[in-house]
MARBA-3410 file (N, C-alpha, C, O; in Angstrom, 1 decimal):
184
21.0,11.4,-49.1,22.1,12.3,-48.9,23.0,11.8,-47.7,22.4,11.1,-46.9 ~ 24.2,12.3,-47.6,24.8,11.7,-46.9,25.4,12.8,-45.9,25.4,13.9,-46.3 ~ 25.7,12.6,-44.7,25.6,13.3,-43.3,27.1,14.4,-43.6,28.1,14.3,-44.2 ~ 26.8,14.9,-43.3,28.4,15.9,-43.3,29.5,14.8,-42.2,29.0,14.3,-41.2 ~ 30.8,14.7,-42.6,31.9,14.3,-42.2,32.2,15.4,-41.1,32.1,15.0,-40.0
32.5,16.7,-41.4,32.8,17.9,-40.1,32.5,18.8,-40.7,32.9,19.1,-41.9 ~ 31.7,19.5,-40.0,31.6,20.8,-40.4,33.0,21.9,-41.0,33.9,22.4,-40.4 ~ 32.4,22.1,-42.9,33.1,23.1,-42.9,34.1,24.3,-42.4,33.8,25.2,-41.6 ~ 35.6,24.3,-43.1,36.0,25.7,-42.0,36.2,26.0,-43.6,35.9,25.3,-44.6 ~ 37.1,27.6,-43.5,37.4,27.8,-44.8,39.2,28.1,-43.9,39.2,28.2,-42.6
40.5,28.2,-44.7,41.3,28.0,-44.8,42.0,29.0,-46.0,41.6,29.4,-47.1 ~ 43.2,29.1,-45.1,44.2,29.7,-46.4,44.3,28.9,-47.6,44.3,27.7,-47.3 ~ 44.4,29.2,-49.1,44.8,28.4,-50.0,46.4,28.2,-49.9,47.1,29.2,-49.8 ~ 46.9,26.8,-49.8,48.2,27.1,-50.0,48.4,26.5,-50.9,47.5,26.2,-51.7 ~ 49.6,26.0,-51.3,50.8,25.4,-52.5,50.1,23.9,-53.2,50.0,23.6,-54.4
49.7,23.3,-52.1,49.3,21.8,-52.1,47.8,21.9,-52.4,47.3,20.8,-52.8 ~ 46.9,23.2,-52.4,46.1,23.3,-52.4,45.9,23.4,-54.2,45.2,22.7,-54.9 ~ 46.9,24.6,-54.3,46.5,25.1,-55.6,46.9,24.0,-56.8,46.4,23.9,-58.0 ~ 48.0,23.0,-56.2,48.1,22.0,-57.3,46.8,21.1,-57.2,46.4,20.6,-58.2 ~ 46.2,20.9,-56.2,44.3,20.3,-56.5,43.9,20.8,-57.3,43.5,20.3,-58.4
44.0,22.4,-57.0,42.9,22.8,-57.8,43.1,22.8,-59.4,42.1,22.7,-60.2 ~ 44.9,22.8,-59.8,45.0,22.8,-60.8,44.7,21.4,-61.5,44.7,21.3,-62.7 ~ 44.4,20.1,-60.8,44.0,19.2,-61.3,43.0,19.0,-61.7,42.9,18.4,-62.7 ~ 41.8,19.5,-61.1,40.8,19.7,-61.2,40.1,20.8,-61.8,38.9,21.0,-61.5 ~ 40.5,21.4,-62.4,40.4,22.8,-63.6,40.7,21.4,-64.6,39.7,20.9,-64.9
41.7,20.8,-65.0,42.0,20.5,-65.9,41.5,18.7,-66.3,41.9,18.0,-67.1 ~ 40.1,18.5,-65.1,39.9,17.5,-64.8,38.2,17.6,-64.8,37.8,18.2,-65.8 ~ 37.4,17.3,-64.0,36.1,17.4,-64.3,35.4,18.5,-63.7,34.2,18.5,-63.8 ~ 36.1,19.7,-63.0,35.7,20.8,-62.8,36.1,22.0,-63.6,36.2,23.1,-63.1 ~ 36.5,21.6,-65.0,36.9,22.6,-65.7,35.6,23.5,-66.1,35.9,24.7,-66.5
33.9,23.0,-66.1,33.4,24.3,-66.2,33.3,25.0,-65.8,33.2,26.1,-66.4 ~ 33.2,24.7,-64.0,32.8,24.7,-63.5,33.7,25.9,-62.6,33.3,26.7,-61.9 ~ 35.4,25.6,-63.1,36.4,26.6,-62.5,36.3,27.9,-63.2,36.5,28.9,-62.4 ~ 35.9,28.2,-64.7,36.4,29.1,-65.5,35.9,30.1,-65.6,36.5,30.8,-66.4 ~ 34.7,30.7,-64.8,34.5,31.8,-64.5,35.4,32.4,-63.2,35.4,33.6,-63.3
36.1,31.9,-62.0,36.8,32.3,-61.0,38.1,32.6,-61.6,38.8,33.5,-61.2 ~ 38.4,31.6,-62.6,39.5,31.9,-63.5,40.0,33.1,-64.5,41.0,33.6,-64.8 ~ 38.2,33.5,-64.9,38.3,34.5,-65.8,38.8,33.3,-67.0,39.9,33.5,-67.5 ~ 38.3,32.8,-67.2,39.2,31.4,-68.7,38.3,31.5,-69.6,37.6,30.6,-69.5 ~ 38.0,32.0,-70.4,37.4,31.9,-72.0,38.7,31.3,-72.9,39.9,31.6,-72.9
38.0,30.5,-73.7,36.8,29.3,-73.7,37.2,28.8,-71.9,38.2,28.9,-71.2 ~ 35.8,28.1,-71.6,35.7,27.6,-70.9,36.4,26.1,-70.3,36.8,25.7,-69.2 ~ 36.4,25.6,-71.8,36.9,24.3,-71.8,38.3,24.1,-71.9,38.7,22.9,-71.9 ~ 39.5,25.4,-71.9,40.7,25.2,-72.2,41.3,24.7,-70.8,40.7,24.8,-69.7 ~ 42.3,24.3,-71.0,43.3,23.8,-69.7,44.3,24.8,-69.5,44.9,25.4,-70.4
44.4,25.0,-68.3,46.0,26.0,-67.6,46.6,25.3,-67.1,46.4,24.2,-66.5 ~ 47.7,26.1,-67.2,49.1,25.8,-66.1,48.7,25.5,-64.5,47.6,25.6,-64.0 ~ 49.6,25.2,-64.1,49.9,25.2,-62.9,50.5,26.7,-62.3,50.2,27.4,-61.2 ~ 51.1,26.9,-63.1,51.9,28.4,-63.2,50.6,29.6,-63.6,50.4,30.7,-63.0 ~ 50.1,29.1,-64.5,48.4,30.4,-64.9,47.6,30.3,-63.9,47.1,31.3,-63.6
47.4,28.9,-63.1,46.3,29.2,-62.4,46.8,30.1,-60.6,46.1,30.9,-60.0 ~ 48.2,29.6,-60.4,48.7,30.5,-59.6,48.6,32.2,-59.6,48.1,33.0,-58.7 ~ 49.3,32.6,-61.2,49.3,34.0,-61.2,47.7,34.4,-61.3,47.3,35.5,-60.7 ~ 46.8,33.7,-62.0,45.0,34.0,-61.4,44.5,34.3,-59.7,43.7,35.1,-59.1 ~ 45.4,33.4,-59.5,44.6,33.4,-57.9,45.5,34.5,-57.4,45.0,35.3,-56.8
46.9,34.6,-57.6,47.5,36.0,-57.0,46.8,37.1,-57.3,46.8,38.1,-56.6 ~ 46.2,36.9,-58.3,45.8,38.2,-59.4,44.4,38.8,-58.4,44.1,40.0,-58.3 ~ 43.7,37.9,-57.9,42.3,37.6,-57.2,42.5,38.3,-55.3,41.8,39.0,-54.6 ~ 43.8,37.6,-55.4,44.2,37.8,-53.8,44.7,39.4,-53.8,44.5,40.0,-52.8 ~ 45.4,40.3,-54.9,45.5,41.9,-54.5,44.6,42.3,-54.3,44.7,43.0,-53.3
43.4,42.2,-54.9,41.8,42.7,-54.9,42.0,43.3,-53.5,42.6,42.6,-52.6 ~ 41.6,44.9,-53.0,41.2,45.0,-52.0,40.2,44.5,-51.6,39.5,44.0,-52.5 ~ 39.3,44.2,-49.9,38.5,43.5,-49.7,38.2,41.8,-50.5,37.1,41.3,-50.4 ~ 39.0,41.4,-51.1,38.6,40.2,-51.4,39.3,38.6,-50.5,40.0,38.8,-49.5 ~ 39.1,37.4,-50.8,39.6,36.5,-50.6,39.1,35.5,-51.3,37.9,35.4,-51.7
40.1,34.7,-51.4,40.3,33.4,-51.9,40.7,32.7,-51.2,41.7,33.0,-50.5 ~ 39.9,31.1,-50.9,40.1,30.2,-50.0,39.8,28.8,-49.9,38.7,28.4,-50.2 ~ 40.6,28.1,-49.6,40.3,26.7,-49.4,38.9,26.3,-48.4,38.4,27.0,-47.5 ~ 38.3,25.1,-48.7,37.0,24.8,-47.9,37.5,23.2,-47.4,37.6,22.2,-48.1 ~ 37.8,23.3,-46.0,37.9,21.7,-45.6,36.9,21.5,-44.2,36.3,22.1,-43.3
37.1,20.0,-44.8,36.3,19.1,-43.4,37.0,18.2,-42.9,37.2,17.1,-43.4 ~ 37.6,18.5,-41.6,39.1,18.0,-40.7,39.9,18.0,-41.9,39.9,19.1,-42.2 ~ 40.8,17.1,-42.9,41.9,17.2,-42.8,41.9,17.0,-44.7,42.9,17.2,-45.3 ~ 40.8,16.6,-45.2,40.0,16.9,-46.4,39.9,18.3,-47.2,39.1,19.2,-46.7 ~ 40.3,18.4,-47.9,40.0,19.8,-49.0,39.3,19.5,-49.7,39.5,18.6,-50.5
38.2,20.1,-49.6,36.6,19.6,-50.1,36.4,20.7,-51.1,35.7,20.3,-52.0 ~ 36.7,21.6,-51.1,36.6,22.7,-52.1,37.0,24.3,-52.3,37.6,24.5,-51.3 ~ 36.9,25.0,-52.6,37.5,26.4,-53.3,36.4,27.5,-53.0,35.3,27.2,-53.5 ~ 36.3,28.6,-52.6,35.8,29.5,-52.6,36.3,31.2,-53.0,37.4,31.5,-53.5 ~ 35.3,31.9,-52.7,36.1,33.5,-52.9,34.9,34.4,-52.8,33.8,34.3,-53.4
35.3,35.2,-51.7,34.3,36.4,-51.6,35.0,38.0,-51.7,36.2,38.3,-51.4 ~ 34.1,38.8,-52.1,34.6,40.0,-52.2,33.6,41.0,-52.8,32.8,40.9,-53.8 ~ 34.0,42.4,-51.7,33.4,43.4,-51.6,34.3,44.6,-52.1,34.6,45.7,-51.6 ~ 34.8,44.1,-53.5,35.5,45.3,-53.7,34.7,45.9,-55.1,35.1,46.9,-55.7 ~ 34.0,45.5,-55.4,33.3,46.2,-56.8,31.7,46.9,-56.1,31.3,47.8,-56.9
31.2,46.7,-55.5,29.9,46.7,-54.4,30.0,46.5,-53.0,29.8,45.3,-52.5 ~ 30.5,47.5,-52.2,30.1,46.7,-50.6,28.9,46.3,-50.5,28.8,45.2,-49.9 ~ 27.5,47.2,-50.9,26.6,46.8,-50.8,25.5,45.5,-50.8,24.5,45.2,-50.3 ~ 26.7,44.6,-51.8,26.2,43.6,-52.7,27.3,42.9,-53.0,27.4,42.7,-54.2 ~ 28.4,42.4,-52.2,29.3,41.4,-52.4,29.1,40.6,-53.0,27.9,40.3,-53.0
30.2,39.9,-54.1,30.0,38.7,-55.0,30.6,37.5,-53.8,31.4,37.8,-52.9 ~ 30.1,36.1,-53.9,30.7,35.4,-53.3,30.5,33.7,-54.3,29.4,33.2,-54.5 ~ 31.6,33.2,-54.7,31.0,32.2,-55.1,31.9,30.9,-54.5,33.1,31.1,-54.1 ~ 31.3,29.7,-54.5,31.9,28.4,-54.2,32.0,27.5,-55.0,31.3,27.7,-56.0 ~ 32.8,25.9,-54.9,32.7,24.8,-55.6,33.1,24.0,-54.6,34.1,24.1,-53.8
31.9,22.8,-54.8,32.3,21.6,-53.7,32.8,20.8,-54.7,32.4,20.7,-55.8 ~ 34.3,20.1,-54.1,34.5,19.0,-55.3,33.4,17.6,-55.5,32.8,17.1,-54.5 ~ 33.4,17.1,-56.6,32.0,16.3,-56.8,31.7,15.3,-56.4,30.6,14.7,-56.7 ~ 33.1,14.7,-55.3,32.6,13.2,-54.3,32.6,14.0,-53.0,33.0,13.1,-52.3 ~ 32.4,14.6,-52.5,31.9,15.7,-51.4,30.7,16.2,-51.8,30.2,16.5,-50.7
29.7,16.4,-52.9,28.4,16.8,-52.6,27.6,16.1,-52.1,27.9,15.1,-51.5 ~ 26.6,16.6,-52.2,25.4,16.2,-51.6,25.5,15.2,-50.0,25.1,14.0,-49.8 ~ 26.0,15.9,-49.1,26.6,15.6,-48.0,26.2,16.9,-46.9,26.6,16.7,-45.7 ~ 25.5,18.2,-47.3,25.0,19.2,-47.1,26.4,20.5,-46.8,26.3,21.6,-46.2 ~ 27.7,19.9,-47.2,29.0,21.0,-47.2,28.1,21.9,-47.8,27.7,22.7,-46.9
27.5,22.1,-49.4,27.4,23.5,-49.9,26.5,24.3,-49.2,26.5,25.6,-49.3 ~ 25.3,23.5,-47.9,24.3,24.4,-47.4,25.0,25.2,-46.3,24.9,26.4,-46.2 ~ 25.9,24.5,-45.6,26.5,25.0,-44.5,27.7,26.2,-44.9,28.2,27.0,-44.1 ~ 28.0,26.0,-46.5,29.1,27.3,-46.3,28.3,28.5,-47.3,28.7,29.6,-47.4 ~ 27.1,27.9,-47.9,26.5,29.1,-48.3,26.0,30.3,-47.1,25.9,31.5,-47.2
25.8,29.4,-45.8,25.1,30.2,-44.6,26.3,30.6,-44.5,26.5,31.5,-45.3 ~ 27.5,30.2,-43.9,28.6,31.0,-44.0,28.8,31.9,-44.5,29.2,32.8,-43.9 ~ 28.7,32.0,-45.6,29.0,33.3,-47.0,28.1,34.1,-46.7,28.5,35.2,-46.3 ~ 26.5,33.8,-46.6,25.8,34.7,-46.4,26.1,35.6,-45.0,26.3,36.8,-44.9 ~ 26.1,34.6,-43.9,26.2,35.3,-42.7,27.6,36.5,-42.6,27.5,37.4,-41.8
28.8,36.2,-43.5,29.6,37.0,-43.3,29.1,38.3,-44.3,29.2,39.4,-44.0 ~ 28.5,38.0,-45.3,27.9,39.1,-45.9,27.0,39.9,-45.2,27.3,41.1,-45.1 ~ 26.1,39.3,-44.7,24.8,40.6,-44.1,25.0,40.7,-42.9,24.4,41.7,-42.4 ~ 26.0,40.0,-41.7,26.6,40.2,-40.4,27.6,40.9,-40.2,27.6,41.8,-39.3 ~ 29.1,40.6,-41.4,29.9,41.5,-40.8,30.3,42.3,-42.0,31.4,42.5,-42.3
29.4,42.7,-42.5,29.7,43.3,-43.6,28.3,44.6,-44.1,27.2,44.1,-43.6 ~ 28.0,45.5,-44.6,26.9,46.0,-45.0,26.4,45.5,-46.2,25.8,46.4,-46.8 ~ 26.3,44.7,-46.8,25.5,44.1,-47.7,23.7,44.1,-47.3,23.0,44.1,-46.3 ~ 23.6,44.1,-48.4,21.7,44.2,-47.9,20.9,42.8,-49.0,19.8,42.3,-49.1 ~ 21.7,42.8,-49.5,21.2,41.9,-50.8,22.5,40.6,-51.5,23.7,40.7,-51.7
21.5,39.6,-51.6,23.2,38.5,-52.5,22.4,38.1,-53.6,21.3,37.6,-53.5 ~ 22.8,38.4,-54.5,22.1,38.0,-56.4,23.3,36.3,-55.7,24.1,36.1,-54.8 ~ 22.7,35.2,-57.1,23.3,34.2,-57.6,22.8,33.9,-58.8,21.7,34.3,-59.2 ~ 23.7,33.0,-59.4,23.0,33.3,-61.0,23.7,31.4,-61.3,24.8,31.0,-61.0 ~ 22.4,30.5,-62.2,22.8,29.4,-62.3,22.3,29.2,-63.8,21.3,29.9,-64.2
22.9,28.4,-64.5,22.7,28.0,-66.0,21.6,27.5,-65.5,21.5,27.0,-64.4 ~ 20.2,27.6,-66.6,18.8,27.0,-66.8,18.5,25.5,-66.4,17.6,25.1,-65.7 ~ 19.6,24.8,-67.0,19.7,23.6,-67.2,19.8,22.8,-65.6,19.3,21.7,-65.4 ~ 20.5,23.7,-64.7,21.1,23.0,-63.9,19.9,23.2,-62.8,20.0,24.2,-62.1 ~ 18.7,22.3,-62.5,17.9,22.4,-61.9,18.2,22.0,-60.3,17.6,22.4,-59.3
19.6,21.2,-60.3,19.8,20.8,-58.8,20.1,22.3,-58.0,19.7,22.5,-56.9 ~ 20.9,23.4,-58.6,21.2,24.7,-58.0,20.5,25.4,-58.0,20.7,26.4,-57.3 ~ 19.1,25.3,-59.0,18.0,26.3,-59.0,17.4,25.7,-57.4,17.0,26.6,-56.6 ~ 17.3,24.9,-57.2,16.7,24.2,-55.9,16.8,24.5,-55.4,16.0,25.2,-54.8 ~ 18.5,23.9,-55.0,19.7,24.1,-53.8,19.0,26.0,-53.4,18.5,26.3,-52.3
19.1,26.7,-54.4,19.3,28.6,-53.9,18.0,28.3,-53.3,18.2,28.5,-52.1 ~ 16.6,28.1,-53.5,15.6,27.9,-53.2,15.4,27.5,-51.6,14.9,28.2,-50.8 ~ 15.8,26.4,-51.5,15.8,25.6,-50.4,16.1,26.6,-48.8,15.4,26.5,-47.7 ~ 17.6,27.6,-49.3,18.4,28.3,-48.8,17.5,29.6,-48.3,17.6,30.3,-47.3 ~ 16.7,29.7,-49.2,15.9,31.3,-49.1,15.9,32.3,-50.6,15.2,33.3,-50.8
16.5,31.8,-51.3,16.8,32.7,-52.3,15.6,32.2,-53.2,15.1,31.1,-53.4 ~ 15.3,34.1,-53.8,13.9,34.0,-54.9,14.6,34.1,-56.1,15.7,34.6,-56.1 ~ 13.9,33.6,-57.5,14.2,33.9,-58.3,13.2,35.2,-58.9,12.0,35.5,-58.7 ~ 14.4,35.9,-59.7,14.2,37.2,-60.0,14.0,37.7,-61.5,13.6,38.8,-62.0 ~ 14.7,36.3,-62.2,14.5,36.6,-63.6,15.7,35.9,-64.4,16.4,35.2,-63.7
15.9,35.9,-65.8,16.9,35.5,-66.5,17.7,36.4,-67.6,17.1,37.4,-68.0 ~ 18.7,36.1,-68.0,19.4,36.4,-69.5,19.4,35.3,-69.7,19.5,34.2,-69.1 ~ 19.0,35.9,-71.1,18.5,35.0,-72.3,19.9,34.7,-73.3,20.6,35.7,-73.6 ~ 20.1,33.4,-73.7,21.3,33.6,-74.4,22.6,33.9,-74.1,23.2,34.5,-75.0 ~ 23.0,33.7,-73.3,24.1,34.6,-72.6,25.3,33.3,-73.1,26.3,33.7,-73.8
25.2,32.0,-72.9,26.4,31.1,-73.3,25.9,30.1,-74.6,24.8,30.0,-75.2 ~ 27.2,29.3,-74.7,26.8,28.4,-75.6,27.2,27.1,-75.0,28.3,27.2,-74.4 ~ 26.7,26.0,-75.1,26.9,24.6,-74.4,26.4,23.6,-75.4,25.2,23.5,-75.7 ~ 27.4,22.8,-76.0,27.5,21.5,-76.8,26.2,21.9,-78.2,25.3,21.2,-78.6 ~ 26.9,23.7,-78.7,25.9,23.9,-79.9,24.8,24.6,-79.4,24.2,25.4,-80.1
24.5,24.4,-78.0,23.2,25.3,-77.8,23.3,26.3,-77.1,24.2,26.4,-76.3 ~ 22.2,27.5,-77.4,22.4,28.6,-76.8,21.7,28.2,-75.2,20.9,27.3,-75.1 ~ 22.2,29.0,-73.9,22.3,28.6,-72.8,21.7,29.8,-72.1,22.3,30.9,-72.4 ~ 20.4,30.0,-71.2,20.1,31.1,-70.4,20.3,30.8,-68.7,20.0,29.9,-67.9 ~ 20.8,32.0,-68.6,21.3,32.3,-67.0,20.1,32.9,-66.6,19.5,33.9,-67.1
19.6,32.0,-65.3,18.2,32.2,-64.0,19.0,33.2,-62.8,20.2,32.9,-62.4 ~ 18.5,33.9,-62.5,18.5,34.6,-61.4,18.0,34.4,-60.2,16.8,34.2,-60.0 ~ 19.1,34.6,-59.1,18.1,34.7,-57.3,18.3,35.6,-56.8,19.5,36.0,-57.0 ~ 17.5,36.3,-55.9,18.0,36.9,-54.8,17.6,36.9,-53.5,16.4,36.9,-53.2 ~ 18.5,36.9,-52.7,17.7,36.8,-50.9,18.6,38.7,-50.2,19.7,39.2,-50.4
17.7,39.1,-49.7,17.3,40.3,-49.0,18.0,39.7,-47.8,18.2,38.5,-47.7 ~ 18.6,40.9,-46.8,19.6,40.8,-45.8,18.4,40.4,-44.6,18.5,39.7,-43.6 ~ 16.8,41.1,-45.1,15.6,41.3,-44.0,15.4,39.7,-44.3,15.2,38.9,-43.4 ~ 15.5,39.3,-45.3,15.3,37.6,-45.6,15.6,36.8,-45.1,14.9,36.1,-44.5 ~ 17.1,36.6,-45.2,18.3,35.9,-44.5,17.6,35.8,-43.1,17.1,34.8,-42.5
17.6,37.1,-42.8,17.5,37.1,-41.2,16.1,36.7,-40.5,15.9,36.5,-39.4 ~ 15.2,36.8,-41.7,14.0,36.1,-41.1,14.0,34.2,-41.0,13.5,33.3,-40.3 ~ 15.0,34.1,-42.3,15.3,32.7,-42.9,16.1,31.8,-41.2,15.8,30.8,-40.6 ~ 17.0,32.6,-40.9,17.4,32.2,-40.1,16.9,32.1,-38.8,17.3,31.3,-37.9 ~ 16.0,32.9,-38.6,15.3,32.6,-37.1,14.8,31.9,-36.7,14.6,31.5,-35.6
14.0,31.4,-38.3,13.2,30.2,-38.3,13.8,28.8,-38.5,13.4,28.0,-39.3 ~ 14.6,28.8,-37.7,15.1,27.5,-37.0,16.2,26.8,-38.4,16.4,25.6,-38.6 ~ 16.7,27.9,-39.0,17.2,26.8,-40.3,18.9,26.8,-39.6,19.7,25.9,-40.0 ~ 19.4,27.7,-38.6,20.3,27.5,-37.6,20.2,26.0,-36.7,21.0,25.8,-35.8
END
C-alpha cells in the first residue's frame, strides 16, 4: 500500500468538480456512482446537466452535504453525509477515485465521517452495507471496527446473477473504545 500524499480535507463541490464527477459516472465509477445518484439501471450514463440537478437535489436536504474529498491540490473523491431521515443513525457514504486507493485516504475519511457522526452529532450507531462479492470492503469495514450484522438476500442483479448485500455495524460505545486504542 502506498503512504497517503496529505491528509484528506473535505471541500465544497464546485463546477470543476462536478464535471470530474460527471466523467467518472460515465467512466469507471459508474457502479459505483448510482446509488448517490439515485440512477436505475445502474449502468446508464447522465448528463452533465442530470448529474448537477442530482447533486442540487441532495444539497436542499436539510441537515445533509455533499462534498468534494482532496489531498492538497488533488480531488481524490466524492462524498455525502446526512442526518435528515435519522439523526440517530446518519447515512454517510464515500468514493475514492481508483488511482487514489489503497493509499489509506478511505481509512482516514471514514474516521472522519464516523467522528463527525458520534462527536458532533447524536448518532449512536453507523450501519454500512457492501455487495457479497466485494470482499476488499467487507475487510476494509472490519479493519475499521465495524461487525457484521447480517445480509439481504437477492436484493441486485450483476452480469445475470442475483447479488446479496452484507451488513455492518459499529456502536458510538465502539467507535470510542476503537479509538482509544491507539487507532488515532
Amino acid at each position: 500500500m502506498k503512504k497517503l500524499l496529505g491528509k484528506p480535507v473535505f471541500k465544497s463541490l464546485e463546477d470543476s468538480d462536478e464535471s470530474e464527477v460527471h466523467r467518472r459516472q460515465n467512466g469507471e465509477c459508474c457502479s459505483e456512482l448510482f446509488e448517490l445518484f439515485d440512477n436505475k439501471p445502474a449502468w446508464s450514463p447522465l448528463t452533465l446537466a442530470q448529474i448537477r440537478e442530482k447533486i442540487g437535489e441532495k444539497q436542499k436536504k436539510q441537515n445533509s452535504a455533499i462534498f468534494s474529498i482532496y489531498s492538497g491540490d488533488d480531488f481524490i473523491g466524492l462524498g455525502e453525509w446526512s442526518s435528515s431521515w435519522d439523526t440517530w443513525s446518519p447515512h454517510s457514504w464515500f468514493i475514492i477515485w481508483p488511482e487514489h486507493r489503497r493509499r489509506g485516504y478511505g481509512t482516514e475519511v471514514a474516521k472522519m465521517l464516523l467522528d463527525r457522526t458520534f462527536l458532533e452529532n447524536p448518532g449512536h450507531e453507523a450501519t454500512a452495507a457492501v455487495p457479497e462479492e466485494d470482499r476488499g470492503a467487507a475487510a476494509f469495514l472490519g479493519r475499521i471496527g465495524f461487525r457484521p450484522i447480517g445480509r439481504m438476500r437477492r436484493v441486485d442483479v450483476s452480469q445475470g446473477q442475483y447479488r446479496d448485500l452484507l451488513f455492518f455495524d459499529i456502536l458510538k460505545s465502539e467507535y470510542l473504545q476503537v479509538s482509544k486504542g491507539g487507532r488515532r
